[in-house]
N, C-alpha and C positions, 0 to 999 in steps of 0.2 A: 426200813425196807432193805431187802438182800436182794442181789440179781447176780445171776448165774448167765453162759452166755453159751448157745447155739442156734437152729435157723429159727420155726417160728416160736414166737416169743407168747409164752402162757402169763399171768398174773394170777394168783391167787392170792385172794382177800378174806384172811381163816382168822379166827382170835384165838382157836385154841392150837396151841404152840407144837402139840404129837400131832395131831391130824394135821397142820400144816407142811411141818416138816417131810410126813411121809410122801402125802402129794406132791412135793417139791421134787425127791427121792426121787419117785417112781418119773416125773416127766421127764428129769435129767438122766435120766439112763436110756427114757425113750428118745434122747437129742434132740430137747426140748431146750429150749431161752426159757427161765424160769426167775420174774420176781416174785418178792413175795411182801404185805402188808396185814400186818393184825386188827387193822381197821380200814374206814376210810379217807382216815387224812393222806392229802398228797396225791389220791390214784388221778386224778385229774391231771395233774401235772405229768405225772409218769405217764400216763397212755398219748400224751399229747408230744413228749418228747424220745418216747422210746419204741414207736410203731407196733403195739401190741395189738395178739389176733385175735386174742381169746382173754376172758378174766371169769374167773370162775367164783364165785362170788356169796360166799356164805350170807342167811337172813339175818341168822341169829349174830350182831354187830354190836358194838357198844358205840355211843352216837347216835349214826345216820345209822338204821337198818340197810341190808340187802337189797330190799324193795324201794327204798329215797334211790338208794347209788344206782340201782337199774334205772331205774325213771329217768335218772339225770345223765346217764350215759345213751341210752337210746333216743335221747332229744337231742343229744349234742355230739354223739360220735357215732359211728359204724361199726365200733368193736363189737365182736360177740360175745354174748352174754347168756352164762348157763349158772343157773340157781342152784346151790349145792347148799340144804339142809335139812336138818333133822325131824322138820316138821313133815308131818305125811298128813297133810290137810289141802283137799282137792282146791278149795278157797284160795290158796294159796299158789297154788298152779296157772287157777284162772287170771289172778290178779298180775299172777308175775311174767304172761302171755299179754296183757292187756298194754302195761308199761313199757315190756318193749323186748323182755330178755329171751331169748333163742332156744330154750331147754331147760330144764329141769331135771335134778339128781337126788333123792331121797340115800341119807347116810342109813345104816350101813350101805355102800357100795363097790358092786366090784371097778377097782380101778381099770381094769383090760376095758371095763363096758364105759367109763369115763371117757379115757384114751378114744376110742372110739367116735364117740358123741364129738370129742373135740375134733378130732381128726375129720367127721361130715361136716363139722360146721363150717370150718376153713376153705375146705374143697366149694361147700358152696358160697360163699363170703366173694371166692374169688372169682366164681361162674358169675354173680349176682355183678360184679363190679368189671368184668367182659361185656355183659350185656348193656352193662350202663354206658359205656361208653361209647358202644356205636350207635346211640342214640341218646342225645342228653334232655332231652326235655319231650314230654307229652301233651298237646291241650285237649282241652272240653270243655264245652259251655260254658265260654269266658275265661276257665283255670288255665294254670299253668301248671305243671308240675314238673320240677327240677329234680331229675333223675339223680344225681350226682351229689347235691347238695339236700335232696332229701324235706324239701320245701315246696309250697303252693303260693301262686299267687294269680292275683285277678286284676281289672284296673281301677278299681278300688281297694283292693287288701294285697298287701306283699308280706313275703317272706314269712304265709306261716306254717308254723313247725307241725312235724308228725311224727308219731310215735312209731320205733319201727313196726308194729304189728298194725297201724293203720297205714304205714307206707307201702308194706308190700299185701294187704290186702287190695288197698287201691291198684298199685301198679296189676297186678292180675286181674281184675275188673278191664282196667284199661286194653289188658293184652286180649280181653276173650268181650270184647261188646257185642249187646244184641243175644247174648247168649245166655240160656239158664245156666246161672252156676248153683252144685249141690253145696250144704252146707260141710259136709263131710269133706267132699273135693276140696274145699277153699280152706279147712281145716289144715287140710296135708299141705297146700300150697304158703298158705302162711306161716306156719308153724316147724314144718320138718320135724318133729316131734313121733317119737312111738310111745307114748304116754297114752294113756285113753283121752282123747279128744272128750271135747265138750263142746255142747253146739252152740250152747249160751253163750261162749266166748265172741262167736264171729257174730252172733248177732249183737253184741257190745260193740264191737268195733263197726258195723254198720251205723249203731245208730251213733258212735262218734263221727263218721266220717260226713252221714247226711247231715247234723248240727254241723259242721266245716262247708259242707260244699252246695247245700238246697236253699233254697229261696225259706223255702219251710220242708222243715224237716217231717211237719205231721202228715204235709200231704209230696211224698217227694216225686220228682220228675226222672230225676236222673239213677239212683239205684233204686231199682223198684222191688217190693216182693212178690216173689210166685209162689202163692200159697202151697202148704203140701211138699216145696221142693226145696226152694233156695232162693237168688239172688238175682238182674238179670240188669245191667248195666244200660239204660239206652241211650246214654248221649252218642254223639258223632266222637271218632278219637281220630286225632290229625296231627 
């Protein structure tokens, strides 16, 4: 691994050696902190010891794909995470929306439009972690959810983990109860994404979060569907 050093700090995790380098180039001109790794050995370590905002994160890997190290980084860290490969398979989008990662970049692409991507995701990472803080925790029928750490718990089950795309589709449930939400709405809200949405998406992570938080998931109490529309949260939020 190589690091380069200005304010916030990019990772990119490329195995091919031109295309990394460029993107390396182009961030450090834009006064960017820029490491770089050809796989995913080690990024664990490095995000944990060198306060990264961003890692941009090739599928195509030798090893662990793109898709393991998003999984494993949206369970265990905060950083953000945009999918940058050559595959142009919507599958692939959905999947890598479900696991956790922030965005998605189909190669060829314009680096201004990358820049960019990275530049929204930061701005909101950092709205996303103002908000958490003047409130650290939510409950609901029995839950707990730990704004902060990114965790549920009950007084039976602690500490368990979510995915960021089922953390912040919960948290937004949380923030609008009682209300019908569309599935399109809650697309924008979870995703940040100009990608063409998919609605299958959030209904995956519904039916993740009611197997997490319903008595039964077949018949559920707390996010219910409104046929025709969307989604409509009814427990008490306190």
């Amino acid at each position: 691994m190589t690091e380069t050093h200005s304010t916030h700090h990019v990772l990119i995790v490329e195995d091919d050696a031109v295309t990394r380098a460029r993107m390396a180039a182009y961030f450090e001109t834009e006064n960017y902190r820029v490491s770089q790794s050809e796989d995913g050995e080690g990024i664990h370590r490095l995000i944990a010891e060198s306060a990264i905002d961003v890692v941009l994160l090739d599928i195509n890997l030798p090893g662990k794909d793109g898709l393991q190290l998003a999984r494993e980084l949206s369970e265990k860290t905060d950083v953000g995470i945009i999918l940058v490969t050559a595959r142009n398979d919507e599958i692939d989008r959905i999947v890598g929306l479900e696991i956790g990662a922030d965005d998605y970049v189909t190669k060829p692409f314009n680096p201004r439009e990358l820049l960019a991507r990275v530049k929204n995701l930061i701005r909101r990472k950092q709205s996303d972690q103002s908000r958490h803080q003047k409130q650290r925790s939510k409950s609901f029928s029995g839950w707990t959810l730990d704004l902060s750490r990114r965790s549920l718990s009950s007084n039976t089950q602690e500490n368990l983990p979510l995915t960021r795309g089922e953390f912040e589709l919960l948290v937004t449930f949380l923030e609008h109860p009682g209300k019908t939400l569309h599935r399109e709405w809650l697309m924008e809200k979870v995703t940040h994404r100009v990608w063409s949405p998919n609605e299958r998406t959030i209904d995956v992570l519904v039916l993740r979060l009611r197997n997490k938080i319903e008595h039964d998931s077949h018949a559920p109490q707390i996010i219910l569907t409104v046929h025709g529309e969307g989604y409509l949260f009814a427990s008490e939020v306190f």
